[in-house]
One Martini backbone bead per residue (centre of mass of N, CA, C, O) as a GRO file, in nm:
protein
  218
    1UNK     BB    1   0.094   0.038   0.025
    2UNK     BB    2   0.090   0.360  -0.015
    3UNK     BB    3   0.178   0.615   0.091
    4UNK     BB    4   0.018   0.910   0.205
    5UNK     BB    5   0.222   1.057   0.367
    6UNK     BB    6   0.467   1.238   0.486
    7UNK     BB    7   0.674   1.279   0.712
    8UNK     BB    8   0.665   1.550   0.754
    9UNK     BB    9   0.389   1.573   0.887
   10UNK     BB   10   0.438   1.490   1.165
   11UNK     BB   11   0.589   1.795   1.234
   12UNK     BB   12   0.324   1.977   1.136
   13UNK     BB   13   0.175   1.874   1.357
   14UNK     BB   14   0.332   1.939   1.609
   15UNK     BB   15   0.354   2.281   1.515
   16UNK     BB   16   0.037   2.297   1.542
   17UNK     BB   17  -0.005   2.228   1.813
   18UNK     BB   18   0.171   2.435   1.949
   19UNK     BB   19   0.110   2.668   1.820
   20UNK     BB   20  -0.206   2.651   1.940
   21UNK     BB   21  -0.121   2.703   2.220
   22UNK     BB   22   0.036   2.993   2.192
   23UNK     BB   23  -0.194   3.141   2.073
   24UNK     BB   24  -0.403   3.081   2.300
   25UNK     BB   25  -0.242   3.199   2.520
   26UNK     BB   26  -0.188   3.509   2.367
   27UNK     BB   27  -0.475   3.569   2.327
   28UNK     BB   28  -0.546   3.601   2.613
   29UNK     BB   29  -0.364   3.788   2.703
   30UNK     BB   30  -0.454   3.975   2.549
   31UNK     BB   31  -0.707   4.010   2.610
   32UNK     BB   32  -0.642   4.089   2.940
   33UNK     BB   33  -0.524   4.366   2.827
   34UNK     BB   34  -0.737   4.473   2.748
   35UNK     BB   35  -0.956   4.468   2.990
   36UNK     BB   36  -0.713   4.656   3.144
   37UNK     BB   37  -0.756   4.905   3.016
   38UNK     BB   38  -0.901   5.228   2.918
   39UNK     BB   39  -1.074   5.137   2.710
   40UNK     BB   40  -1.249   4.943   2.942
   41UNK     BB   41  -1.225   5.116   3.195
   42UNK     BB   42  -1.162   5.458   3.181
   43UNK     BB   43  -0.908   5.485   3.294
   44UNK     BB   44  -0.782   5.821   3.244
   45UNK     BB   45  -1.058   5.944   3.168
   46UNK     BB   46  -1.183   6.242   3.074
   47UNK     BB   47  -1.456   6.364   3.103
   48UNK     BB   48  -1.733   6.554   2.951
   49UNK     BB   49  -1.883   6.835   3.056
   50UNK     BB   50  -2.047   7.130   3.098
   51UNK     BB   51  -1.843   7.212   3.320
   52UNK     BB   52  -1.496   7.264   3.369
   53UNK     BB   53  -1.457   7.091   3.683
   54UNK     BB   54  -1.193   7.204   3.906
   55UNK     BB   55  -1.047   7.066   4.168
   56UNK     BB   56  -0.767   7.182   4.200
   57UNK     BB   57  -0.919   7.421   4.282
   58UNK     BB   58  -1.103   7.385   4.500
   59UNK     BB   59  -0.955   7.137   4.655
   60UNK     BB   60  -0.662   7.264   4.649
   61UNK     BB   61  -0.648   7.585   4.656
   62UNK     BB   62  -0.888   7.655   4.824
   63UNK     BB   63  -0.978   7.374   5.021
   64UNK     BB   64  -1.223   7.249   4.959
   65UNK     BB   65  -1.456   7.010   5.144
   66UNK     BB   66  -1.599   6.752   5.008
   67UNK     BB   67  -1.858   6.809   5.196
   68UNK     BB   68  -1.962   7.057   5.053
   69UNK     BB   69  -2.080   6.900   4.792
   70UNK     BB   70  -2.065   6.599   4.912
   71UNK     BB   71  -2.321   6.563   5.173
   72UNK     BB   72  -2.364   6.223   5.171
   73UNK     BB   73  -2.139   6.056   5.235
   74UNK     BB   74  -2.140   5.965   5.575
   75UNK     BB   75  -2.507   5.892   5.480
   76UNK     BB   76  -2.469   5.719   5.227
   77UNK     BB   77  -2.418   5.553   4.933
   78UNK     BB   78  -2.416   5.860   4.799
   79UNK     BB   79  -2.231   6.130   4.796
   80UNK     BB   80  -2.315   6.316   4.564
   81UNK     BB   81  -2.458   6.601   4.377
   82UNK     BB   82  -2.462   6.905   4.347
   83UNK     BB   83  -2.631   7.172   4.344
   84UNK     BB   84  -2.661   7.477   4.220
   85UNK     BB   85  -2.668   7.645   4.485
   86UNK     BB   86  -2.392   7.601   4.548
   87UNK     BB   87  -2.240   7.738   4.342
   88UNK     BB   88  -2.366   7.998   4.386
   89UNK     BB   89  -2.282   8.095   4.666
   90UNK     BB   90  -2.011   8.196   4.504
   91UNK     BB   91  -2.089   8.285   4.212
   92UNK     BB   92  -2.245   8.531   4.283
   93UNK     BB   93  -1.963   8.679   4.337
   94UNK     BB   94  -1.763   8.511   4.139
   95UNK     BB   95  -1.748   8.532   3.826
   96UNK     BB   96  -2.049   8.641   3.686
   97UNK     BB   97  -1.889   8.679   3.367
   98UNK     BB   98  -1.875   8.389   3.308
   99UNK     BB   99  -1.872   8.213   3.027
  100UNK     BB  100  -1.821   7.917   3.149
  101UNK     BB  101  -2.090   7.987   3.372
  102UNK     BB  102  -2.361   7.996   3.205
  103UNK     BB  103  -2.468   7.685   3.303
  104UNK     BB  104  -2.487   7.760   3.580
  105UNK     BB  105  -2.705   8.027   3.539
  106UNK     BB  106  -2.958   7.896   3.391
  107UNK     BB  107  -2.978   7.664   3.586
  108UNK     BB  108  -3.095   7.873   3.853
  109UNK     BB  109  -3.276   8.037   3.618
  110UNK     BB  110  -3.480   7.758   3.582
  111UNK     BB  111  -3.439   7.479   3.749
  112UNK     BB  112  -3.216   7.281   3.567
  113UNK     BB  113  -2.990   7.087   3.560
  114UNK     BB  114  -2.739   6.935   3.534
  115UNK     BB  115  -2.567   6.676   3.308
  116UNK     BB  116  -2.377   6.503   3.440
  117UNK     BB  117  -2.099   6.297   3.426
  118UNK     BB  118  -2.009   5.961   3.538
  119UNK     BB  119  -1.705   5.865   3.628
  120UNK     BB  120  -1.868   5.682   3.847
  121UNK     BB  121  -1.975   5.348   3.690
  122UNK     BB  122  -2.156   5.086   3.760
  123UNK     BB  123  -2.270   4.814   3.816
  124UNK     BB  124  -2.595   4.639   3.907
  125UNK     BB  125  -2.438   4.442   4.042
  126UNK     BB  126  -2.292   4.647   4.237
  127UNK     BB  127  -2.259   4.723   4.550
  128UNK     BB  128  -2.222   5.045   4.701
  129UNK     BB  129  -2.108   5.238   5.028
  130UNK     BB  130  -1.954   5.511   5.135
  131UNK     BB  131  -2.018   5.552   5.433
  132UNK     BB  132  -1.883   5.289   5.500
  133UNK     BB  133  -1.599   5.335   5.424
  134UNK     BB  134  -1.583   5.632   5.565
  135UNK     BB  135  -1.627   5.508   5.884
  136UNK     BB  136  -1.377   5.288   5.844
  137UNK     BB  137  -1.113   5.473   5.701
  138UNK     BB  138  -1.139   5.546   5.387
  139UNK     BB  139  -1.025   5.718   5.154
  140UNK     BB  140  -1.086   5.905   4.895
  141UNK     BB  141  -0.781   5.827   4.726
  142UNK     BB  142  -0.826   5.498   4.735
  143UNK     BB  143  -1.003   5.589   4.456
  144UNK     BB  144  -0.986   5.899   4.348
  145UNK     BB  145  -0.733   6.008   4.394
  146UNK     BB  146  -0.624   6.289   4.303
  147UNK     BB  147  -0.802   6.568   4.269
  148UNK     BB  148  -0.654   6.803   4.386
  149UNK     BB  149  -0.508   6.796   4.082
  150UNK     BB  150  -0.765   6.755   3.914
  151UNK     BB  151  -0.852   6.958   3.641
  152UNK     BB  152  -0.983   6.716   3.528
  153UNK     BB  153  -1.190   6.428   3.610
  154UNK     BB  154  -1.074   6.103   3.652
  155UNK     BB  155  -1.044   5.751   3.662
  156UNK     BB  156  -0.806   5.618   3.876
  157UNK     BB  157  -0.976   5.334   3.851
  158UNK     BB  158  -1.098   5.038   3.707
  159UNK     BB  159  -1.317   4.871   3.912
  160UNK     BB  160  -1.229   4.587   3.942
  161UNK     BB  161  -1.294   4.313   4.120
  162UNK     BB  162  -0.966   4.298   4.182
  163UNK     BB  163  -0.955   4.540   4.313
  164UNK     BB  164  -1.135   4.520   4.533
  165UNK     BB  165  -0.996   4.231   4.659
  166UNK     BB  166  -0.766   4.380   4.749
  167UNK     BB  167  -0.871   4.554   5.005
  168UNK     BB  168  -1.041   4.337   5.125
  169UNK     BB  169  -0.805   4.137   5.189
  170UNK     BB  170  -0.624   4.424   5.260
  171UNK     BB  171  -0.730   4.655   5.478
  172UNK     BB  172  -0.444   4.724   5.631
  173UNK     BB  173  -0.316   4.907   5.386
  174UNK     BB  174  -0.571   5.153   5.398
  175UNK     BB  175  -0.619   5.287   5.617
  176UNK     BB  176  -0.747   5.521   5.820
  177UNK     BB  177  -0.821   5.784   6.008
  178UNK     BB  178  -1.120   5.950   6.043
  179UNK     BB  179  -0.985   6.226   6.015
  180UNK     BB  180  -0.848   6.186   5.736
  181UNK     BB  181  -1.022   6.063   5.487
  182UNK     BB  182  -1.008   6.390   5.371
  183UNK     BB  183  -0.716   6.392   5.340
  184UNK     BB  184  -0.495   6.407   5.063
  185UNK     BB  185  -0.197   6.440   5.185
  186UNK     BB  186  -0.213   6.183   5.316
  187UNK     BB  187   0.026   5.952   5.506
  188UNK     BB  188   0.152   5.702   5.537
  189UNK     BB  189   0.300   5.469   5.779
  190UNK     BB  190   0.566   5.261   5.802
  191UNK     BB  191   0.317   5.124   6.014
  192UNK     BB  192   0.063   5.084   5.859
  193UNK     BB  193  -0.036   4.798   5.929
  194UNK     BB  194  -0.079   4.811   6.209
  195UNK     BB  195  -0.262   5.013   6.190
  196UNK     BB  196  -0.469   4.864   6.028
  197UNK     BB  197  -0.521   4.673   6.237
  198UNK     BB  198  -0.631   4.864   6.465
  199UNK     BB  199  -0.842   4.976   6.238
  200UNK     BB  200  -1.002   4.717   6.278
  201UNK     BB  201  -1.099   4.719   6.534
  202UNK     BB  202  -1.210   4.999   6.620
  203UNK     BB  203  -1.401   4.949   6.336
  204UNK     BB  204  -1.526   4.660   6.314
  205UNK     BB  205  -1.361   4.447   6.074
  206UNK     BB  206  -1.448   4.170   5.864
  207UNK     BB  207  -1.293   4.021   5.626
  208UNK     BB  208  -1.479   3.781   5.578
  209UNK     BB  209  -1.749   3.975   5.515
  210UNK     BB  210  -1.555   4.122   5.262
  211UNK     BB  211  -1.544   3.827   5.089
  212UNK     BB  212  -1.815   3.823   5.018
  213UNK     BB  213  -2.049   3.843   4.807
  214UNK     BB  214  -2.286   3.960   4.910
  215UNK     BB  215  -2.164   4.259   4.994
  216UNK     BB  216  -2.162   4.336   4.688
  217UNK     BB  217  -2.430   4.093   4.528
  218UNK     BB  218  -2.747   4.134   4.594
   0.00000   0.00000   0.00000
């Protein structure tokens, strides 16, 4: 009987085989590597406002503390977009003929919100709660980076499960007392685990709690 394949095709086969092998894992990676991007996490992108309001001006130059505008962080899931009067309580006295604060001036004047774009925008499937984070000692700066710095406001992390599941298994390494939680540019100590451990006894967290799947999907 004739040989039907050639020696050869054994080579082709072995060849095609690890190929194919190498392909599907290079595949997942580059996938991962999407996955993980700014282009699907939107990470380091600034959203386009109504209105380009600069947390560097107000949050880092002028010092106003966040809870001045987001005034629900302390006390709700949520923590707050001021209302338009907010910005006028200042607006009404300084810039008052800033073309740039246009939409903020015809918001009080018609009293129709302004349509702010959500920087931090969750999946409907993942619940978040602001005041037990900062209640627990939980930093603005640990979730939010530095905004005291961002002339436009941009998602600082990734927001992925797994961002998430770092601090929630140690949560000991971003703790902080609840006095700073709001200050930006609060440094860790040398000695941050410990304290992290210690400000878990005093605000009691239980880190089996946090690694729960119920915790954040319910």
């Amino acid at each position: 009987m004739p040989q039907v394949f050639r020696p050869s095709t054994n080579t082709f086969s072995r060849v095609s085989i690890f190929g194919a092998v190498f392909f599907a894992g290079a595949l997942l990676w580059g996938m991962a590597l999407i996955n993980r991007s700014s282009y699907v996490t939107r990470a380091g992108v600034a959203r386009e406002q109504p209105v380009p309001f600069s947390h560097r001006h107000h949050a880092g130059q002028l010092g106003i503390d966040c809870r001045y505008c987001h005034t629900a962080v302390e006390r709700s899931s949520y923590a707050g977009v001021p209302p338009t009067k907010t910005c006028m309580n200042c607006h009404s006295q300084i810039w008052v003929d800033s073309p740039m604060l246009e939409p903020v001036r015809a918001s009080f004047r018609t009293n129709r919100s302004l349509q702010w774009s959500k920087v931090y925008d969750l999946p409907d499937f993942v619940y978040f709660n602001h005041s037990i984070h900062v209640n627990k000692g939980v930093g603005c700066v640990s979730c939010h980076g530095r905004v005291d710095l961002m002339n436009l406001t941009w998602q600082q992390s990734s927001l992925q499960m797994e961002w998430c599941l770092e601090c929630h298994r140690h949560p000991e390494q971003y703790l902080r007392p609840r006095e700073e939680v709001f200050n930006m540019a609060w440094t860790p100590p040398t000695d941050q685990v410990a304290l992290g451990r210690e400000l878990l006894k005093r605000y009691d967290v239980r880190v089996t709690h946090l690694t729960d799947c119920s915790t954040c999907h319910r």
